[in-house]
C-alpha positions as CSV (number, residue, x, y, z in Angstrom):
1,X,160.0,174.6,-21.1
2,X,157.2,175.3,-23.2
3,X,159.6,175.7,-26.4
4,X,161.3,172.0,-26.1
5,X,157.4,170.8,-25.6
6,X,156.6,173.2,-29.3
7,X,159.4,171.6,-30.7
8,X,159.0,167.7,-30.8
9,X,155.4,168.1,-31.9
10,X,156.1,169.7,-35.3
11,X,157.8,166.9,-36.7
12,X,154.7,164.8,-36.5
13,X,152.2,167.2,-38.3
14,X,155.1,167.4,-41.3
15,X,154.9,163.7,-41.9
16,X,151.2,163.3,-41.6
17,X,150.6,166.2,-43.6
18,X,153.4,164.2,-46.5
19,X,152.0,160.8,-45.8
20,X,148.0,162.4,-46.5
21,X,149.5,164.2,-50.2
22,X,150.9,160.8,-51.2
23,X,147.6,159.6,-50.2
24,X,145.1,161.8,-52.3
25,X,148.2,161.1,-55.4
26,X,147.4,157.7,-55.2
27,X,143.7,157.7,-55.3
28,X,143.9,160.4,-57.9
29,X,146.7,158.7,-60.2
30,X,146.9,155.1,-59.0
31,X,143.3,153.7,-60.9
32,X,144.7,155.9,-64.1
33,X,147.8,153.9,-63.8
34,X,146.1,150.4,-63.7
35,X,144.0,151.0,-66.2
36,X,146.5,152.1,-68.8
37,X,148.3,148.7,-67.4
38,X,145.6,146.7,-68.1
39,X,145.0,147.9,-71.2
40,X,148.5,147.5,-72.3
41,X,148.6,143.9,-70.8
42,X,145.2,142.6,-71.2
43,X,144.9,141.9,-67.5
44,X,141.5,141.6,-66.1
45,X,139.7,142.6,-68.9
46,X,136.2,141.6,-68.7
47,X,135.2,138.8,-70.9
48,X,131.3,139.6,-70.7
49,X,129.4,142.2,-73.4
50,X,126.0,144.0,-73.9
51,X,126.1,143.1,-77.7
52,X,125.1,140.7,-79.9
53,X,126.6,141.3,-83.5
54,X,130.2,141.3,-84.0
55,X,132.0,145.0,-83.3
56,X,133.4,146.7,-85.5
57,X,135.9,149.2,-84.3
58,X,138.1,149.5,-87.3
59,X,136.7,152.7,-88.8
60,X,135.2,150.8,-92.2
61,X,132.4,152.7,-93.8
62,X,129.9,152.4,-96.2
63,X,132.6,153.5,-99.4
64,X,135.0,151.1,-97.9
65,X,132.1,147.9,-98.0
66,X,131.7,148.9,-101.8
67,X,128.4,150.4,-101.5
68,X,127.7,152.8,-104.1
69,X,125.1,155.8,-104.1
70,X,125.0,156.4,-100.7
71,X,123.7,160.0,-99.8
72,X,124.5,159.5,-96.0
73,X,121.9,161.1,-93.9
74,X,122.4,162.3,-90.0
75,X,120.2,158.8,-89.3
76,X,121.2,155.5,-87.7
77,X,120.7,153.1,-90.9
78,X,120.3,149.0,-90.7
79,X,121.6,147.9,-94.0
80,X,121.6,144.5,-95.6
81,X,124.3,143.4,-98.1
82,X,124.8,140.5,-100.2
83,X,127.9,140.5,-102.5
84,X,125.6,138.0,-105.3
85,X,122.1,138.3,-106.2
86,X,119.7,138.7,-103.4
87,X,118.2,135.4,-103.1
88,X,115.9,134.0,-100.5
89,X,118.0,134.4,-97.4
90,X,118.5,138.3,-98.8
91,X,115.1,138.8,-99.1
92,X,114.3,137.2,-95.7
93,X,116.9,139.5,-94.2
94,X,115.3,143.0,-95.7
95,X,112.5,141.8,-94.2
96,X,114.1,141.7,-90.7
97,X,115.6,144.9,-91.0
98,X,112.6,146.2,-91.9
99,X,110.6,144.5,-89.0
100,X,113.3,146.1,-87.0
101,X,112.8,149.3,-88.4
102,X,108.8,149.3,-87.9
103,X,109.8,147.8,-83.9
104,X,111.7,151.0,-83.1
105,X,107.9,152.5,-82.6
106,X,109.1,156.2,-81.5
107,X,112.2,156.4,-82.6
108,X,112.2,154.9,-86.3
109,X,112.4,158.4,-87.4
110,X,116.5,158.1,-86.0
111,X,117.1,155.0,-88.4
112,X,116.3,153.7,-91.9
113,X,116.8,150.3,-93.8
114,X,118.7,149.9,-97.1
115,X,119.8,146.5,-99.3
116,X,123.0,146.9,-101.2
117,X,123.5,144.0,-103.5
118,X,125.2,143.3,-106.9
119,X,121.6,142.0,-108.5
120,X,117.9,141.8,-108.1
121,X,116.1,138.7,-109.2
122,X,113.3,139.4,-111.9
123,X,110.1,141.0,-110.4
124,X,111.9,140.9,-107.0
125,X,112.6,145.0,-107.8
126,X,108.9,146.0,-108.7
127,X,107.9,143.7,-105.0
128,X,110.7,146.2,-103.3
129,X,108.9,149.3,-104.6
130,X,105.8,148.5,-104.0
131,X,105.8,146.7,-100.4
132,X,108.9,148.3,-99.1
133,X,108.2,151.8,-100.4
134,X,111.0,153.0,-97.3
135,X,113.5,150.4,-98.3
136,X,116.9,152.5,-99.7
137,X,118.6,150.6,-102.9
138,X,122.0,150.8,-103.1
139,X,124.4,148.8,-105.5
140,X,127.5,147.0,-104.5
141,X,130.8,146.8,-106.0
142,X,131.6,142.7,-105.2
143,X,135.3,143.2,-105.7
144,X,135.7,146.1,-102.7
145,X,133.1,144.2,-100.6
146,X,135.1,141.1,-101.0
147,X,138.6,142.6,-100.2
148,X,136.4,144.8,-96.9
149,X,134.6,141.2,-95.6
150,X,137.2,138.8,-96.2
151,X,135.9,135.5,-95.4
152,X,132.6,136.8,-94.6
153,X,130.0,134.8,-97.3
154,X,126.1,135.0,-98.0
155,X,124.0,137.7,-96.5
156,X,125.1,140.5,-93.6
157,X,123.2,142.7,-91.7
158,X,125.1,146.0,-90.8
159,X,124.6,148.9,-88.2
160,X,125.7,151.8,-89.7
161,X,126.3,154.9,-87.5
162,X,125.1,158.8,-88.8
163,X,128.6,159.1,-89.8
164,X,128.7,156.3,-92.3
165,X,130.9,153.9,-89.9
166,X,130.1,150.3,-89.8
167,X,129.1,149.8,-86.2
168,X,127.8,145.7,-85.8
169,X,127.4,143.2,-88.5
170,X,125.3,140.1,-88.0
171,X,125.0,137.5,-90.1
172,X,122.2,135.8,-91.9
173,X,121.0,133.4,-88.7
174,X,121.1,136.2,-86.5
175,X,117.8,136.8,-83.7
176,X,115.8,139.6,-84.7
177,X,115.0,140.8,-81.6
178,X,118.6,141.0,-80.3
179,X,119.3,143.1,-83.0
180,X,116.8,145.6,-82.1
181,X,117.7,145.3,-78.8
182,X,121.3,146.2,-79.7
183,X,119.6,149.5,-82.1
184,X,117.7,150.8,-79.3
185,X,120.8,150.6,-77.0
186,X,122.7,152.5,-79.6
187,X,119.7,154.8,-79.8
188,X,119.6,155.1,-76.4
189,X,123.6,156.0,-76.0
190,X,123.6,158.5,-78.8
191,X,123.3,161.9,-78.9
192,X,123.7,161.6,-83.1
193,X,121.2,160.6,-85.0
């Protein structure tokens, strides 16, 4: 009697013990599989962001943008470009990146500002060297940057990465403080730099 009693309760531990592996399989491998679904569908993506510059997730860098001279340094770097001569929506623009720069308090020693442009108005070089004495000049080949920015006109403010990748661009009517708020999130993420 006590066998035929063994008996019938085996069977129930075998199932519970297949039902509980099929379990922990699809809390392992079940959110792998709907994200790789919703990535190749573009279901339930979230429409919200932390940014405010447009991403750039193309791998561009600076050689690609037609900036010439560039001795890339392990920094973060904000650099304006203007495919003409740096007029006065240029010059208002190296002043916000430099504003930026100076806002970083602590960590400005991770970033650095730059102007790439084809031209300098007259005198506008000599006011550069002596009240932006941190400011790296660059020049800019218009041709590449026009084929890089297609479409893109007038004045741009990039986020470069330590690598030389273009990380945000913002354009000339951009907020100030949203673009240091976006640098000191990058800051804050990065372990480069």
């Amino acid at each position: 009697m006590t066998q035929s009693l063994v008996m019938p309760d085996a069977a129930p531990p075998r199932r519970r013990g297949r039902l509980q592996l099929l379990l922990i399989l699809m809390v392992v491998i079940g959110p792998m599989l709907l994200a790789s679904a919703m990535y190749h569908w573009s279901f339930w993506v979230p429409e919200g962001r932390s940014y405010h510059g447009a991403l750039l997730g193309n791998g561009q860098g600076l050689a690609d943008l037609g900036v010439q001279g560039t001795q890339q340094e392990a920094i973060w770097q904000l650099l304006v470009t203007v495919p003409a001569e740096c007029g006065e929506e240029c010059q208002q623009m190296v002043y916000v990146a430099r504003q930026i720069h100076i806002g970083l308090g602590r960590e400005a020693g991770r970033a650095n500002h730059a102007l790439a442009s084809a031209a300098l108005p007259e005198g506008y070089a000599a006011k550069l060297e002596r009240e932006y004495p941190q400011l790296r000049r660059y020049g800019l080949d218009p041709d590449a940057y026009g084929k890089a920015t297609q479409g893109l006109d007038g004045v741009q403010l990039w986020i470069v990465d330590p690598h030389g990748n273009l990380v945000l661009r913002y354009d000339a009517t951009a907020n100030g403080k949203q673009i240091l708020n976006d640098l000191r999130h990058l800051l804050k993420l990065s372990n480069i730099g």
